[in-house]
Structures are given as C-alpha cells and as structure tokens.
C-alpha positions as CSV (number, residue, x, y, z in Angstrom):
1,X,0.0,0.0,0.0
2,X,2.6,2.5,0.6
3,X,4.7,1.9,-2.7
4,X,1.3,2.3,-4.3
5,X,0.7,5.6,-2.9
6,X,-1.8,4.9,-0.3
7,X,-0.1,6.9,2.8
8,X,-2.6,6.2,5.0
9,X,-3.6,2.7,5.1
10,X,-0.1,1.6,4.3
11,X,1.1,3.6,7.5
12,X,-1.7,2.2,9.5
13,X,-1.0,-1.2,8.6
14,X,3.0,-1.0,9.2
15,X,2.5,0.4,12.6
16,X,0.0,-2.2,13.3
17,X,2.8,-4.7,11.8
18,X,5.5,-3.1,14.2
19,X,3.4,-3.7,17.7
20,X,2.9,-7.1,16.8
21,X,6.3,-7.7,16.6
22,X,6.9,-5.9,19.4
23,X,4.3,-7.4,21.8
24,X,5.3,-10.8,20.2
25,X,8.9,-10.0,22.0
26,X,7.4,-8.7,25.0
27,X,5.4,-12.4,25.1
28,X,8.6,-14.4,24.6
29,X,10.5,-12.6,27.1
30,X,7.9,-12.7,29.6
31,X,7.7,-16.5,29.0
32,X,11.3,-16.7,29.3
33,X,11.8,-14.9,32.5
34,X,9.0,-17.2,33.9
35,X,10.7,-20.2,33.2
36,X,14.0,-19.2,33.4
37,X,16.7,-20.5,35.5
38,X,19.6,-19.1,37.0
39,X,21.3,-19.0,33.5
40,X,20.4,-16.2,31.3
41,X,17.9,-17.3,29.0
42,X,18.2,-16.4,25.2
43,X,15.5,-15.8,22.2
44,X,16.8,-18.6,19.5
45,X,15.0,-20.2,16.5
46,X,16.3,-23.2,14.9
47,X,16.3,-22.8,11.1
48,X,14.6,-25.1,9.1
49,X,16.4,-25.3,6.1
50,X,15.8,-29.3,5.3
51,X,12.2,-29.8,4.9
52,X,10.4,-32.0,2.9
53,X,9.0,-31.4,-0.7
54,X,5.1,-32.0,0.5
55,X,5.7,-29.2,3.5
56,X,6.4,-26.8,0.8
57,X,3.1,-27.7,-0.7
58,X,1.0,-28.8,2.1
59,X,1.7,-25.6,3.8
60,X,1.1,-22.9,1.3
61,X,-2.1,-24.7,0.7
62,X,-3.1,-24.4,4.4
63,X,-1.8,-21.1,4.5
64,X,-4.2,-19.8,1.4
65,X,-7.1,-21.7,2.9
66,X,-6.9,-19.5,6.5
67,X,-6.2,-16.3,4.1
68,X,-9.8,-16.7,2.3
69,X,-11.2,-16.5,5.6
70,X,-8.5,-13.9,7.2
71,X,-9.6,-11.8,4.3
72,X,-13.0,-13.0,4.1
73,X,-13.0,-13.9,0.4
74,X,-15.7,-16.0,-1.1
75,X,-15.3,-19.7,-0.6
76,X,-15.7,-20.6,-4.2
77,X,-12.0,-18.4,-4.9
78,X,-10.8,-20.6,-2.5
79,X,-8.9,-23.0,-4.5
80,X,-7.4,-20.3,-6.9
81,X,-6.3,-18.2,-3.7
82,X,-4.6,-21.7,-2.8
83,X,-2.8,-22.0,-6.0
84,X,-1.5,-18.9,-6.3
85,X,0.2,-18.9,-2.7
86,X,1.8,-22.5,-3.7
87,X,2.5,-21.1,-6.9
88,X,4.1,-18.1,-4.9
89,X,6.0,-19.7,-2.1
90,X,7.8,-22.6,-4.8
91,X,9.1,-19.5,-6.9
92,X,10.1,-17.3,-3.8
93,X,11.9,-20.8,-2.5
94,X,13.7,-21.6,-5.9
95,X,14.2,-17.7,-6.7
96,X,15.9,-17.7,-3.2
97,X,17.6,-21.0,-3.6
98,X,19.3,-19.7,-7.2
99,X,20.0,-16.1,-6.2
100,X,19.3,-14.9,-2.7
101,X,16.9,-14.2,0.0
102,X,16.4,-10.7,-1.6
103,X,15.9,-12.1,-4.5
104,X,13.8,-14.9,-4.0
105,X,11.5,-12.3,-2.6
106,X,11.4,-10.3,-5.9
107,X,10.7,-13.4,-7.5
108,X,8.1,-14.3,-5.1
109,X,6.2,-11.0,-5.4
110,X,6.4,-10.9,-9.2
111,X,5.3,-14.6,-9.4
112,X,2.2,-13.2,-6.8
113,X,1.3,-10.2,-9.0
114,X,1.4,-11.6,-12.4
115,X,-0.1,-14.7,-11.6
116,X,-2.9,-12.9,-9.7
117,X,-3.6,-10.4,-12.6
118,X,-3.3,-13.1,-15.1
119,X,-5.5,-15.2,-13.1
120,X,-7.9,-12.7,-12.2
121,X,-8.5,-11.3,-15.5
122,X,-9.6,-14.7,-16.3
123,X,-12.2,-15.4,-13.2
124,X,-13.7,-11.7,-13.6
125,X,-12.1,-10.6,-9.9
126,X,-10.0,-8.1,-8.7
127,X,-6.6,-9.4,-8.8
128,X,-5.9,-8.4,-5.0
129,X,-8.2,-10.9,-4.1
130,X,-5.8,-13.8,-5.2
131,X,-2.5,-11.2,-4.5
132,X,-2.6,-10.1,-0.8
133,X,-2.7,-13.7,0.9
134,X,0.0,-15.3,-1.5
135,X,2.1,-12.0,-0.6
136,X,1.3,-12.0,3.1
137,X,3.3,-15.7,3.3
138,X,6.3,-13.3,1.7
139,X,6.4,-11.1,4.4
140,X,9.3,-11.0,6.4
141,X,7.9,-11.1,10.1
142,X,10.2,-13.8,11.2
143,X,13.5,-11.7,10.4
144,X,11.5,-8.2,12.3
145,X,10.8,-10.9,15.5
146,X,14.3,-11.5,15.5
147,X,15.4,-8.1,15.1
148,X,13.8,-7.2,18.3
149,X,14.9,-10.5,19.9
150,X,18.3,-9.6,19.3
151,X,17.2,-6.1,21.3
152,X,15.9,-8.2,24.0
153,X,19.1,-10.1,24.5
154,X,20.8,-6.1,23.9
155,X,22.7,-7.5,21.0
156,X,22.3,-3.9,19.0
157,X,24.2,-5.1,16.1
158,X,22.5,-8.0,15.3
159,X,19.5,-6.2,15.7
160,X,20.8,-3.7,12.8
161,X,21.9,-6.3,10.8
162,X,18.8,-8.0,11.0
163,X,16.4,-4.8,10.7
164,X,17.8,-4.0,8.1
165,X,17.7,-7.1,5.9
166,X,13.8,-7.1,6.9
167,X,13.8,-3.5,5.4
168,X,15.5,-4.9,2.3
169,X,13.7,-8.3,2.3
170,X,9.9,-5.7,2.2
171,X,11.7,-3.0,-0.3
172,X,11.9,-5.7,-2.5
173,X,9.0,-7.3,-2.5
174,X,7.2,-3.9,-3.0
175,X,9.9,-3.3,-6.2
176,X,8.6,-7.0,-7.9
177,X,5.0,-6.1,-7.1
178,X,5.3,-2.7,-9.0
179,X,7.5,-4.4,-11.9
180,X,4.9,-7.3,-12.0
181,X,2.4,-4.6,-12.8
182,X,4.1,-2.5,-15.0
183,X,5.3,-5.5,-17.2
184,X,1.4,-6.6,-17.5
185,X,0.4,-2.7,-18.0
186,X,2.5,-2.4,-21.2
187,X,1.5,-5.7,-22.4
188,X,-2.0,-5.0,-22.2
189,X,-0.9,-1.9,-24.0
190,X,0.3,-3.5,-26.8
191,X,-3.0,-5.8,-27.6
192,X,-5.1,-3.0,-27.8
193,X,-2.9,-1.7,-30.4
194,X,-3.7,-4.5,-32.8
C-alpha cells in the first residue's frame, strides 16, 4: 500500500505490523523470564532449512485456505487463492535457492502479482483478491521478531543487521509487485494496439 501511494492505510498497517512484533517480543521474554533459571535465557530459533518437498506444498495450501477466511473472500476463490500462494511460495523458494533471500523475494512477489492479474482477469475478480494472501506468506515477520529478539538479548548489532535485511527483504517485494504490474500494463498496451 505504501509503494502504491496509499499513505494512510499503508502507514496504519506498518505500525499495526511493528506492535505485533513488538508485543510478540514482550510475550517471549515474559515467557522466558517465567521459566527461566539461573542461567540467562536467550531468544533462538532453529532454522529449518531441510524440509520435505510436500511441506512446501501442504503448507502454502493451508496457509491460502486460512487467508480466504482472514480476508474474508468468497469460498468458491478458495482453491485459486490456494494456487497462487503455492505457486508463490515454490518460486520465492527456488528464486531464493538460485540467487538470494532478496531475491527470491522479488521473484516471489512478481510470481504473486502476475499470476494474480493473469489469473484474475480470467475469473472476472479483482486481482488483489488472489495477490494479498500469497504476498502475506512473503512477508518478512520472522527476520523483524528476530530483530527485536536480538534487542531483547541487547545485541544492537545483530539487531541492525537483521532490521535492516527485513527493510530490504519488504523494499523488494514492493519493487517485484510494482515491476509485475508495469510489465502486465505495457503488455496490455500492446494488444489493444492490434
């Protein structure tokens, strides 16, 4: 919302993005101190880095079954709000497996918006309908928690390090939603000429 020029909702939304982080770190450390012993106890989250080939399908498939209902879309878009966060998530993985977290982002959000537009055009919809839950799973919540983990355990340059990559990681999905977009634009430009 805010690369598309929608100041206030896209504000709104990044502040309400930035408390949840923030009281999801309050939670944890709260539920550290209570169990905590006489060591000092630390805010870490294994990677998961080897998972099997179905969990890269099952779960985007779960994922864009709650988002119809998060974003209270009709049931019967259901299945094509599933397949474009599969669709989604196994180009953001491979994009980031060939070239880079940043840039299996881009691909990620590319993959979203053309495939949503495409998609959409077809079924009569507004493509955001498909779009925002297959972007949400691209969203880099997991690298802002551990931004303000690293706070928590007053390690302040992991906590730039990491803040920052989550500003890169969102910069660049905002740059392949708008590129998405202006690459269909000009091709729909183009078939009107003929």
């Amino acid at each position: 919302e805010l690369a598309q020029g929608h100041w206030t909702a896209g504000s709104g939304r990044f502040l309400a993005g930035v408390v949840t982080l923030l009281l999801l770190v309050v939670g944890v450390v709260v539920g550290q101190q209570a169990v905590a012993s006489n060591e000092k106890a630390r805010l870490i989250l294994p990677a998961a880095t080897n998972l099997p080939a179905w969990i890269r399908i099952l779960s985007p498939l779960v994922a864009g079954l709650s988002m119809t209902h998060l974003f209270n879309a009709r049931r019967r878009d259901a299945p094509w709000i599933m397949l474009i966060c599969v669709i989604t998530s196994l180009a953001a993985y491979g994009g980031g497996r060939l070239l880079g977290s940043n840039a299996g982002a881009f691909v990620g959000a590319f993959t979203a918006t053309a495939a949503s537009i495409l998609l959409a055009r077809r079924l009569r919809l507004p493509y955001a309908v498909l779009q925002q839950p297959a972007t949400v799973l691209l969203v880099p919540g997991t690298i802002g928690f551990l931004s303000f983990g690293s706070l928590v355990d007053q390690n302040v340059n992991r906590a730039i390090q990491t803040g920052f990559l989550m500003l890169m990681v969102a910069l660049t999905l905002s740059i392949g939603a708008l590129l998405a977009r202006v690459a269909l634009r000009q091709g729909m430009a183009r078939e009107y000429e003929r």
